[in-house]
N, C-alpha and C positions, 0 to 999 in steps of 0.2 A: 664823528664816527670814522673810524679805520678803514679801508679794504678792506683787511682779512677777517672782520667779523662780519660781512655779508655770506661768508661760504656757514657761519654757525646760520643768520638768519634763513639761508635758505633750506639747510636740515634741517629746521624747524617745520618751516613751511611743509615740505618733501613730506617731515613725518605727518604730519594737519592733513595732509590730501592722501597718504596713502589710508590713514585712520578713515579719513572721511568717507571715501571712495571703496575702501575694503580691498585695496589693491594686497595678493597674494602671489604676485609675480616679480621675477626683475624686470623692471620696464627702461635698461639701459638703451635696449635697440630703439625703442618709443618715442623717451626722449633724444635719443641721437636723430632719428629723421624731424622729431619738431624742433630742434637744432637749426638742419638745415631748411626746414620750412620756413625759421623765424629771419634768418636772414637773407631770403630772398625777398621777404614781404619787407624787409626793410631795403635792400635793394630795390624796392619795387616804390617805396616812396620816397627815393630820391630821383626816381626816374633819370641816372643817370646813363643808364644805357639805352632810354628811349630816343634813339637820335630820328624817328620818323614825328616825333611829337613836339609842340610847339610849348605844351603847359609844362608850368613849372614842380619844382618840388615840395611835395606836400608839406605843411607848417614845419616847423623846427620842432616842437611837442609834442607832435606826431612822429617823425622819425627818431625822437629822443626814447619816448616810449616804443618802438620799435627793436631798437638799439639794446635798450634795459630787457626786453623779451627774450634774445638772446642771452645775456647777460645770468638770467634767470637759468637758463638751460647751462650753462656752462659749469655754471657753481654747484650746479646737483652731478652733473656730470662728476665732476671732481669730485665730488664728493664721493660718491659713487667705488670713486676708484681711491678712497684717500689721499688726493693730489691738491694739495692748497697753493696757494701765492700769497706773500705775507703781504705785496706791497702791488698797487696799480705798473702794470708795467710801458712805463710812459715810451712810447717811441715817438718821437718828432718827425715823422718822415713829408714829406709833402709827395702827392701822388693822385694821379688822375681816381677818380673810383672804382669806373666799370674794372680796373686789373685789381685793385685791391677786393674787391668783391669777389673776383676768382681767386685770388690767393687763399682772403678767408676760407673760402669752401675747400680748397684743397687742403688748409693748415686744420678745418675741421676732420675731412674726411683720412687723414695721413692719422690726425690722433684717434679716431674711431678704429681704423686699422692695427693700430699699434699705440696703447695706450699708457704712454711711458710719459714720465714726468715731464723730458726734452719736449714732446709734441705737444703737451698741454701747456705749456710754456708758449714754447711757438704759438700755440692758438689763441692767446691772449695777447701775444705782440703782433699778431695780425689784426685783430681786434681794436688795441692800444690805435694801429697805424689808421684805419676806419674811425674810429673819432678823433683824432686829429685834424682828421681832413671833411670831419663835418662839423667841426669845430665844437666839441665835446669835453671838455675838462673834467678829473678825475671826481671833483666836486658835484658837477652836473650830473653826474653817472650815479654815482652812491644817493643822491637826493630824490632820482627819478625810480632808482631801483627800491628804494624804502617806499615811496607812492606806488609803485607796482606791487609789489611786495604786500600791503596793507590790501590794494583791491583783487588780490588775488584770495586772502583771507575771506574777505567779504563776499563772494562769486563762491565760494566754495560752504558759506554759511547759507548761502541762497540757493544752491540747488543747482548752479554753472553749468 
């Protein structure tokens, strides 16, 4: 499977839950704050800005799934705004977290402010640079987000 056919997967999805839920609003502002909800909580499982705490980062499949949570959001987001990415936008950067974690928020909150192709871009190669440095390949991402993806189907067949 490709990148760019995650953003059809997740219009799908999008349409499944607004059908399900009878959603009759734009919920662009909704999902932009569970956006930023999502990567804090994934911030939050890497505990890498806990520097009063001695315990480590929650599992790898844990913060993988964390990871794809966002991932989830972004692609509706884009969608939202008809803004795609044909292709994972790989940056290699190496870089401590806790600053990449503020960049993210800010590369989110720049494109929520002005949602132009450039910043949804950018918000993806801030993204790109976060799993990198949780050691995340494009492969790992599309594999987790199709299992997200699928139990997101399921929770929403049940009543979520």
């Amino acid at each position: 499977m490709e990148f760019k056919q995650l953003f059809e997967m997740q219009r799908e999805l999008d349409a499944f839950i607004e059908e399900t839920q009878n959603v009759q609003k734009d919920v662009f502002v909704e999902k932009s704050l569970a956006l930023l909800v999502e990567l804090a909580e994934l911030a939050n499982e890497t505990r890498c800005f806990k520097f009063w705490s001695t315990k480590g980062p929650s599992e790898r499949t844990v913060i993988l799934e964390e990871f794809v949570d966002s991932i989830h959001f972004m692609l509706s987001l884009g969608n939202m705004r008809k803004l795609t990415l044909q292709e994972w936008p790989k940056v290699e950067e190496k870089c401590e977290l806790t600053p990449a974690f503020i960049e993210a928020t800010n590369a989110v909150l720049t494109f929520l402010k002005e949602q132009t192709y450039e910043n949804y871009d950018a918000l993806w190669k801030q993204y790109s640079i976060l799993a990198y440095n949780l050691g995340f390949t494009e492969s790992d991402i599309i594999k987790a987000y199709m299992e997200k993806n699928e139990k997101n189907y399921e929770r929403q067949r049940s009543g979520y």
